[in-house]
C-alpha positions, 0 to 999 in steps of 0.5 A: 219541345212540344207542350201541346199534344192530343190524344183521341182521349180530346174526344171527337177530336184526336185520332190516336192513344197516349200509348202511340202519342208516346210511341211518336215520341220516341220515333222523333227522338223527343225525350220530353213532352206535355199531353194537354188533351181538349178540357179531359184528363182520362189519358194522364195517368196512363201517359205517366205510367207508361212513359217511365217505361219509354224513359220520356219525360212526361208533362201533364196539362190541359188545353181549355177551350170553349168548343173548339175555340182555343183558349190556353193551355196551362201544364203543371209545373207539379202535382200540386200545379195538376190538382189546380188545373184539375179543379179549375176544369171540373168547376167548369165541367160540372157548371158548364160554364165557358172559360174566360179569355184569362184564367186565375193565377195558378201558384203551380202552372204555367199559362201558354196562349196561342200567338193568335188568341193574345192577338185576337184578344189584345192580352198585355202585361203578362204574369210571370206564369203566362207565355205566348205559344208560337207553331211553326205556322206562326214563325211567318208572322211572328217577325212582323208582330209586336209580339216579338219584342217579348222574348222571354213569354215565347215558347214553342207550342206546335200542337201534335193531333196526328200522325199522317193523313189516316189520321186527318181523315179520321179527325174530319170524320168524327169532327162531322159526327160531333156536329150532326153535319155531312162530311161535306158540308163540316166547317173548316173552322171545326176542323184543326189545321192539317200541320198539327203534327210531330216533327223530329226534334231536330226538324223542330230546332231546325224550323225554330233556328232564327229564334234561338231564344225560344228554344231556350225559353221552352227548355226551361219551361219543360226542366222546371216540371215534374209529375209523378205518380207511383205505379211500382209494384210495392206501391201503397194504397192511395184510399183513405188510409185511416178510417179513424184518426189513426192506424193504431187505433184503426186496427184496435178497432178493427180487432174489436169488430172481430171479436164481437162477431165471432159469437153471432158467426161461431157459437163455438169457436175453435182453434182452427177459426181462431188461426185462420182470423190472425192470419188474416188480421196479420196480413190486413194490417202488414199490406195497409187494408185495415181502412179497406175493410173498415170503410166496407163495414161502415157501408154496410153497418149504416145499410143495416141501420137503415133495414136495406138487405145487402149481398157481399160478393167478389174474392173478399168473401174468402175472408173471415174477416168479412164474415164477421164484419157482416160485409158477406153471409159466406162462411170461409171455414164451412167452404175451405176458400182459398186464402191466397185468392183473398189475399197475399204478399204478392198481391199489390191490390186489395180483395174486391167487395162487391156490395149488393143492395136493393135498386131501391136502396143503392141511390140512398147508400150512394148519398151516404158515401159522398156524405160521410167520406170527404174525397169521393168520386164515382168511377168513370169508363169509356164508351168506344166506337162499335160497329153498328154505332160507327155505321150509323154515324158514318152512314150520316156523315156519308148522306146514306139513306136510312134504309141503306145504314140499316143493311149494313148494320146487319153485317150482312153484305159483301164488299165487292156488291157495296157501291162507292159511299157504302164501301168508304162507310165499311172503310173508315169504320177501321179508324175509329173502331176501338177510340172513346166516344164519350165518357161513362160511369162504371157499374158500380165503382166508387173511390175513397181516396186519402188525397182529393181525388182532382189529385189524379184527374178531373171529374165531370158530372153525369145526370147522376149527378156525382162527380165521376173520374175521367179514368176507368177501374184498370188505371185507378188500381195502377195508381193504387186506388181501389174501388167499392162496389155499390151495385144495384140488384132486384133481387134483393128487392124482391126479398125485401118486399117480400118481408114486407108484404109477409110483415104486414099479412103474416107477422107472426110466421115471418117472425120466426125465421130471420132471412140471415138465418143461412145455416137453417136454410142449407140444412132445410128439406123443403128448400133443398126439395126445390133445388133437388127437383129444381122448381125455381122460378123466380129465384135469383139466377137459378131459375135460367132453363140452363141453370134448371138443366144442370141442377138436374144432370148434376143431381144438386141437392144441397148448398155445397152443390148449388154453390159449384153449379153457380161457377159451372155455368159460366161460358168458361168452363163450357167453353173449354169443355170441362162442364160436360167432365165434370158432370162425368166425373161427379155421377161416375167415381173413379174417372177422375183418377183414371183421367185426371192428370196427378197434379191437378187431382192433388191440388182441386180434389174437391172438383175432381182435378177440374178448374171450377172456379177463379182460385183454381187458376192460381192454383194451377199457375202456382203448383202446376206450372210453378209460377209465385202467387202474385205471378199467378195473380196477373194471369187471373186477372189478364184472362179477365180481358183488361191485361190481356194486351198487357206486357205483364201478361205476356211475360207471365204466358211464357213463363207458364209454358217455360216452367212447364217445360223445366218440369218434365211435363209434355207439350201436349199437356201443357197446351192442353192446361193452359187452353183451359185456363185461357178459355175458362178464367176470364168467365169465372167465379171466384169461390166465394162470389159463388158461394155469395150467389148461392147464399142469395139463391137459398133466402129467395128459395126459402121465400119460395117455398113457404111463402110462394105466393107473397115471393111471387108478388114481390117478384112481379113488382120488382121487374120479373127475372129471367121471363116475361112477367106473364109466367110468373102469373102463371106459375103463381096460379100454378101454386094455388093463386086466383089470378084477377084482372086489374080492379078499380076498388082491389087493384094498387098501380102494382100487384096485391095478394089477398090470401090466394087472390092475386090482383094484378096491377093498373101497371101492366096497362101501358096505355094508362097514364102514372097521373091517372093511377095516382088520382085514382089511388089517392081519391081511394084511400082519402075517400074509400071504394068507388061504388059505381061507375057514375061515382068513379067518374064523378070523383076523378078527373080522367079523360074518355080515352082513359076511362075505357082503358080500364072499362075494357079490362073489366076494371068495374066487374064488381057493379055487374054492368056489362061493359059495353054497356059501361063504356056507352055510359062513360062516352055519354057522361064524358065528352071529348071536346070539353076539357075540365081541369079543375075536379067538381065542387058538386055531384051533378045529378046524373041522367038515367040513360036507357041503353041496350042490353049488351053482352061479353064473350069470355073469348072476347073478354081473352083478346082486350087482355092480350091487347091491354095486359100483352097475355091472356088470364086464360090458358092460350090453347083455348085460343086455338082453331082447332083445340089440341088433338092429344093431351101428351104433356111433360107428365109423359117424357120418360115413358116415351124416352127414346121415342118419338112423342108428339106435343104441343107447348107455349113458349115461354123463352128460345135461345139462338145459339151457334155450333162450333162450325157456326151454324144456328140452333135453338133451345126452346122453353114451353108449357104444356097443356098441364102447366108444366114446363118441358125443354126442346132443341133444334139442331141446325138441320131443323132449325133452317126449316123450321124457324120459329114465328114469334110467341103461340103455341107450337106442335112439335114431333119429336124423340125424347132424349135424356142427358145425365137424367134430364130430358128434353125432346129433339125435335124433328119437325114442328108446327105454328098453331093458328088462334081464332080470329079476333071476335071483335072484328068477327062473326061473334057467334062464330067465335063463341062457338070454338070458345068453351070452358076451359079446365086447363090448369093455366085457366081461372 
C-alpha cells in the first residue's frame, strides 16, 4: 500500500537506506512497496536485490519535483516502464530543466498526482494511466472535495521519509544545510510534513476504511507491476554481448587475435604456452567474456593508433590472452601467475583491466568510447557525509562562529568542556555520518551495457560532461555489468614526453630501442644497476624513501625482485607483520622451513610461505582452509572493504574457521592465519597489477639511466612525483645539468633541456599570468628573440606589475643591464595609470634615460628565487648564519655505524606516522652538504621535543643504525638553522659579507 517511499538516497532530504526502508517493511507487515526516491535512482538496484532476500514485493518509481515542490510520482509498471521514467528524468537532469505540471504519456507507468498538486493545478480528464494520491492527512479533506466523485483514479499514497522523531531531526538538518540557512530560520515549506511515516498495514487499512474502494484501487495498481533484474549467482553479463554481429564470429576473431600475437610475445612457442592460451580461450568463451576481452583490445588498439602509451593493470594481466592482445606487457608464463585469481568457474565477474593512459591521453580515449560503443556511461559513486564536512555544515546550521567550527574539527576537544550548540553539533554529526551527500563519478570506471544503460537507472551529467550512473561499481557488478577502467597517470606522461623531447634532440639513439622493449630492459646491467642501489628519483612509485629502504633491505637487483617489492609495500603485509619475515626469511635460507607452517610453505614457495600478493588469499582459502575457488574469491574481495558488511562475507568467515577446525589444525593457528589474511588482503596487489607497476617502473628506469637529463624534464613538466618539484632540480643538476633561471629568449612556459643546459620554465613563476606567457611565446616564434629590454616591452603588451616579475628573476640576464637598473627602465617606459589594449602599430623612439650604476648581490639575487620560484638555483647552506661546522655527509654513515654522527641535512620530505600505542614519530628525508640523500627517524621521545618547523636545514646528532643493510640515523637531538636575513630589507653589505662563493655540489 505504499507507492511513495524515500530513502536518504532523495538527497538533503531522506534520513535512512533502502536496506532500512525494506527492514521498516517488514516490521509493519508490508508484503509490497514502491521506493520513488526525489528525481534519483541510486537505491534501485539494491532495493530489488535485497528485497528478493526479504520476500517483499519491490516496486520501482520516481517521485519528480521541482526543488521540493511535489510534481508526480510515476512507478514502473515493468522494466521497460522503468526505462521510460529513467530517460524522461536523465533528459531533465542533464538539461536542467523544470518538470511540467503533466508529464508525457508513458506506455509502462503509471502516473499518481498528490491530491493537493490536482487541486493546486486544477488537473481533469485524467488518462487511464494517471491517479490521484490521497495520504492520511488528506482523508479529512477528501469527503468535501470534487474529487471524491472520482473513484477509480484514487490510490492511496502516504509518503514514508522516516522512522521516528531521529529522523525528522536529521531531515531539518540537512534540509537547512541544502539551503545554506541557520536551522532556525529553515522554511516550513522546505521541510516534508512530520506524518510521512509508515504505519502497519493494518493501521493503514484501518485509517482508509470508509474508502474501501481506494484499498482496492491501490491493490491492483501494486498486482499490475513487476520489476526484476538478475542478481543470481549464475547470472549473465549485461556488457555489450557481441563485439561484432555475433559470438561465433567474436571468438573467431578473438582467436585470430591470438594467433597473430603469439610471434611478437614468444618468438618460440612452445607446448606449455600453447596449453595455457586454450585454457584460457576455453573458459573465456564458456563464462561469455569474449566481448569483455575484445572491447579492451579495441581500446587499446585505437590508443596505439593514436601513439598514446597505456599500462594494463588489475587481475587481467594474469592472462595470456591479455598478453597477446597487448591489453598488458606481463608475461603470464615468465611470472607463473595464478590462474584462478584470473579467472574461474566460480567466479561470476569477469578479470578487471585497469587501463592506464597519459592524463594527457585519458580525455580523448574517453571521447572515443562514448563515440564508438552505442549504451555508455561513466560509473557513478557517492560522496558521504564525513567529520569534519559535517562539523562545518552543522556548525552553520547551528550560527557557530568560525573560530569555534575550526577546533572542533580538529578533534581535539572533550564533550564534557563544549557548551551547548558545540555539543548538539558533536550530537547530530551521529545521524548524518555514513548518508550520501551528493553524487560522484568513480575514478576511472566506464559501462558498456548490451541494454541502454537507463535500463538500470538514470544518469546525470557531471562537468565532465558524460552521462554517469546514479550507482557505484558494487551495485553494477551485482546486476552483472563490468566495468573498464580508463584512468589517468602522469607517469605515462612523463614517459611519452620524454620520447618526445629525445625524438626531436636525439633521434638516432631513441631509435634503437623501442619502450616496449621489456625483456631487454630486465636483463639490462644499467638499469638493474639503479635498482640494486636504488637511484630512482623520478621513476614511477619506486622512487618513495619507503620504497628506497626496502629495495636496499631487500637487496633487489632485478625485475622479479622489483615486481614482490611492489606488493610488499602495501600497508597490509606491514600491517600484520610479515614484511619484517619476509625480509628475514629472503636474507637467511632456511627460516622459512623452520618457521613456516607446511602447508603455507607448500603452496606460496616462492615468498617463502608468506602471503605477498591478492592470488595468496585465494591460495590460502582454497588449500589451507578448504574453501572452493568462488568462496575463496568473496573473501578477497570482502577484505577489500566494499563486502565487508556482506552476508556473503560473514558466511564465508566461519566457514574458514569451521573448516580449519574439521582439519585438525589448532585455534592458534587458525587465528593466526586468518589475522594475516584480514589485515593484509584488503591492501594488496594482485601479482600481475604488481608486475604491471613494475614493468611501468623499469621504461622509466631505462629513461633514467640513459637519457637522465631529458627523463628529468619530462618529469618536471608533468607535475613531479613523489617531491617538490625543487628536488628534481636538483637531482638533475646532481646528473650533470647547469640549471638556469627562467630566460625571456631560452625559456617556453615549461622546462627545455639544451644538451646539459636546463632552463626553467615561466611556470614556476605563480605570480605571472598564462596570458602573458603565451604573448610572449607567440611574439617569440612569429617574430624571433628579443634583443633588449626596450624591444621586449616594445612588441608585448604587459603591464609593469608583470614586466618586473620577470625582471627580478633576471629573465633579461643576457643584455648585461643590472636589474635594478632594468626595472628603473620598465617603470619609466611603463605607466601604471595608463591602460593600453591594443599592441603598438610603430615603435616609438625611446629616450635614453641616464640612471645610476646599480648592482645585485648573489645573496640577494638567492631570496627574489626563494620568493618567486619557492627555492633557490643555490645550495641553501650558503644561506646559513653560520656556515656549517663539519662536513660529514652521507659518504660517512657506515664509518660511524653504531656511533653517534653529527650532520646537518636539507628536508626534503617528513612522514608523521604513529606507533602501535598511538604515539607520533617522524621519519625525515634530507640532502646533505655533498647532495646526497641520507634517512632519519625520530622516535616518540624525540619527536615531543623536537618537532620540526617547516623546511631549512637541520643539525642533527645522533646513532647511525643499519637494518637489513640500510642505514639511517636515530637521532637524538636536533637543531633548526637560522638563514641570514633577507639582504633586501637589510644592511647589504652586512649581508654580502656571510655570502661567499659556494663549491657545494647543489651550487651552479
Amino acid at each position: 500500500m505504499y507507492l511513495n517511499c524515500h530513502t536518504y538516497y532523495s538527497l538533503r532530504y531522506g534520513t535512512f537506506s533502502e536496506v532500512a526502508l525494506l527492514q521498516l517493511a517488514q516490521e509493519n507487515q508490508v508484503a509490497q512497496l514502491a521506493l520513488t526516491d526525489i528525481n534519483c535512482t541510486s537505491a534501485g538496484l539494491n532495493f530489488v536485490r535485497k528485497a528478493q532476500e526479504l520476500d517483499i514485493k519491490p516496486i520501482l518509481g520516481i517521485d519528480f519535483r521541482n526543488g521540493v515542490e511535489p510534481c508526480f510520482v510515476c512507478i514502473a509498471k515493468n522494466n521497460h516502464g522503468y526505462l521510460e521514467l529513467n530517460d524522461y528524468l536523465s533528459e531533465h537532469l542533464h538539461h536542467k530543466k523544470d518538470f511540467p505540471v503533466r508529464p508525457p504519456k508513458f506506455k509502462n507507468a503509471y502516473v499518481i498526482y498528490p491530491f493537493e498538486t490536482v487541486l493546486q493545478h486544477e488537473i481533469t480528464n485524467f488518462l487511464e494511466h494517471e491517479f490521484i494520491g490521497i495520504s492520511i492527512a488528506d482523508l479529512r479533506r477528501l469527503r468535501f472535495s470534487r474529487l471524491i466523485g472520482l473513484k477509480d483514479r484514487l490510490v492511496v499514497q502516504q509518503p514514508v521519509t522516516f522512522r521516528n522523531k531521529r529522523d525528522f531531526n536529521a531531515h531539518r538538518l540537512l534540509r537547512a544545510i541544502d539551503n545554506n540557512t541557520l536551522l532556525s530560520k529553515l522554511c516550513v515549506t522546505e521541510q516534508a510534513d512530520p506524518e510521512e511515516k509508515m504505519f502497519p498495514i493494518q493501521n493503514l487499512a484501518a485509517a482508509f476504511s470508509e474508502y474501501p474502494f481506494i484499498l482496492e484501487n491501490t491493490e491492483r495498481f501494486m498486482k499490475a507491476c513487476s520489476i526484476h533484474f538478475d542478481f543470481s549467482k549464475g547470472r549473465k553479463p549485461q556488457n555489450l554481448k557481441n563485439y561484432l554481429g555475433s559470438q561465433a564470429e567474436d571468438e573467431r576473431l578473438l582467436e585470430k587475435l591470438c594467433e597473430e600475437g603469439l610471434p611478437y610475445r614468444y618468438p618460440e612457442v612452445g607446448e606449455d604456452v600453447r596449453a595455457r592460451l586454450e585454457k584460457e580461450l576455453d573458459l573465456i568463451k564458456q563464462m561469455g567474456f569474449v566481448s569483455y576481452f575484445l572491447i579492451n583490445w579495441d581500446i587499446v588498439s585505437y590508443a596505439r593508433s593514436r601513439n598514446f602509451f597505456h599500462v594494463g593493470r588489475g587481475s587481467g594481466a594474469n592472462s595470456i590472452v591479455a598478453y597477446l592482445l597487448r591489453i598488458t606487457d606481463v608475461d603470464p608464463m615468465e611470472l607463473d601467475l595464478y590462474f584462478e585469481r584470473f579467472m574461474n568457474l566460480y567466479r561470476a565477474n569477469p578479470p578487471d583491466f585497469d587501463i592506464d593512459f597519459s592524463h594527457h591521453d585519458r580525455p580523448i580515449m574517453t571521447q572515443y568510447i562514448f563515440e564508438r560503443f552505442e549504451h555508455v556511461a561513466l560509473l557513478g559513486t557517492y560522496v558521504t557525509f564525513k567529520w569534519r564536512g559535517m562539523v562545518r555544515e552543522l556548525g552553520k546550521v547551528f550560527g557557530l562562529p568560525k573560530d569555534e567550527i575550526d577546533k572542533l574539527c580538529d578533534g581535539n576537544f572533550k564533550d564534557a568542556r563544549l557548551d551547548g550548540v558545540s555539543s548538539l553539533v558533536v550530537k547530530y554529526t551521529k545521524l548524518l555520518e555514513g548518508m550520501p551527500n551528493y553524487l560522484s563519478i568513480h575514478a576511472g570506471g566506464i559501462l558498456i551495457s548490451d541494454k541502454p544503460l537507463h535500463w538500470f537507472s538514470a544518469t546525470h551529467l557531471p562537468p565532465k560532461g558524460y552521462p554517469t550512473t546514479h550507482y557505484d561499481m558494487v551495485i553494477a557488478e551485482d546486476v552483472g555489468l563490468y566495468k573498464f577502467d580508463i584512468l589517468g597517470q602522469r607517469g605515462l606522461s612523463k614517459i611519452k614526453e620524454c620520447i618526445t623531447i629525445l625524438e626531436e634532440a636525439r633521434p638516432d639513439e631513441i631509435a634503437q630501442w623501442d619502450i616496449h622493449d621489456i625483456k631487454r630492459f630486465k636483463n639490462d646491467p644499467k638499469i638493474n644497476g639503479l635498482v640494486r642501489t636504488a637511484q630512482c628519483m623520478g621513476c614511477f612509485y619506486v622512487e618513495s624513501p619507503a620504497m628506497r629502504m626496502l629495495l636496499k633491505k631487500l637487496q633487489v637487483a632485478n625485475y622479479l625482485g622489483l615486481v614482490a617489492a611492489s606488493s610488499i609495500i602495501r600497508p597490509g603485509v606491514a600491517k600484520s607483520g610479515m614484511m619484517r619475515e619476509y625480509i628475514l626469511r629472503h636474507r637467511n635460507p632456511g627460516r622459512a622451513e623452520k618457521l613456516a607452517h607446511p602447508v603455507m610453505l607448500r603452496i606460496m614457495p616462492e615468498t617463502y610461505g608468506v602471503m605477498v600478493y591478492q592470488e595468496d588469499v585465494i591460495k590460502v582459502a582454497h588449500h589451507f582452509a578448504g574453501l572452493d575457488l568462488g568462496e575463496a574469491d568473496v573473501l578477497r574481495r570482502g577484505m577489500s572493504g566494499k563486502f565487508r558488511s556482506r552476508a556473503e562475507f560473514q558466511r564465508v568467515e566461519e566457514k574458514f574457521i569451521s573448516n580449519c577446525r574439521e582439519k585438525g589444525y589448532a585455534d592458534t593457528l587458525i587465528f593466526e592465519i586468518w589475522n594475516q589474511v584480514a589485515s593484509f588482503a584488503g591492501y594488496a596487489f594482485a601479482k600481475g597489477h604488481s608486475a604491471s607497476y613494475a614493468v611501468e617502473s623499469y621504461q622509466t628506469l631505462f629513461l633514467r639511466a640513459y637519457f637522465p637529463l631529458e627523463y628529468m624534464v619530462a618529469v618536471l613538466n608533468n607535475g613531479g612525483g613523489f617531491y617538490r618539484s625543487e628536488f628534481y632540480i636538483h637531482e638533475a643538476r646532481m646528473l650533470g645539468a647547469i640549471i638556469h633561471a627562467p630566460c625571456i629568449n631560452n625559456s617556453d612556459a615549461r622546462n627545455r633541456i639544451y644538451g646539459k643546459e636546463l632552463y626553467l620554465g615561466f611556470m614556476y613563476l605563480k605570480e605571472l599570468e598564462v596570458r602573458v606567457v603565451d604573448r610572449i611565446l607567440k611574439e617569440r616564434t612569429v617574430n624571433g628573440s628579443y634583443i633588449s629590454l626596450e624591444d621586449f616591452l616594445d612588441r608585448v603588451l604587459i603591464s609593469i606589475e608583470q614586466a618586473s616579475i620577470l625582471i627580478r628573476i633576471d629573465a633579461f640576464r643576457f643584455t648585461g643591464t643590472n636589474k635594478h637598473e632594468l626595472l628603473w627602465k620598465a617603470h619609466l617606459y611603463l605607466t601604471k595609470n595608463v591602460k593600453i589594449d591594443h599592441p603598438k602599430l610603430f615603435r616609438p623612439k625611446q629616450q635614453d634615460f641616464q640612471i645610476p650604476k646599480l648592482h645585485t648581490t648573489d645573496l640577494e639575487q638567492a631570496f627574489t628565487q626563494l620568493e618567486l620560484l619557492g627555492f633557490c638555483l643555490c645550495s641553501p647552506y650558503d644561506l646559513l648564519v653560520e656556515p656549517p661546522k663539519n662536513s660529514t655527509g652521507c659518504k660517512d654513515l657506515e664509518r660511524y655505524l653504531n656511533r653517534h654522527i653529527d650532520i646537518y641535512g636539507y628536508i626534503v620530505t617528513v612522514k608523521n606516522t604513529k606507533t602501535h600505542k598511538g604515539k607520533r614519530m617522524q621519519f625525515a628525508t634530507l640532502v646533505d652538504q655533498q647532495g646526497a640523500v641520507f634517512d632519519t627517524v625520530l622516535f616518540p621521545p624525540v619527536a615531543a621535543v623536537y618537532p620540526f618547523q617547516g623546511r631549512g636545514i637541520y643539525r642533527f646528532y645522533g646513532k647511525v643504525v643499519s637494518e637489513f643493510g640500510f642505514l639511517s640515523i636515530e637521532v637524538v637531538k636536533m637543531q633548526k638553522q637560522d638563514y641570514v636575513q633577507d639582504p633586501r630589507y637589510a644592511d647589504m653589505k652586512t649581508s654580502a659579507k656571510v655570502f661567499g662563493k659556494s663549491k657545494n655540489p647543489l651550487a651552479n
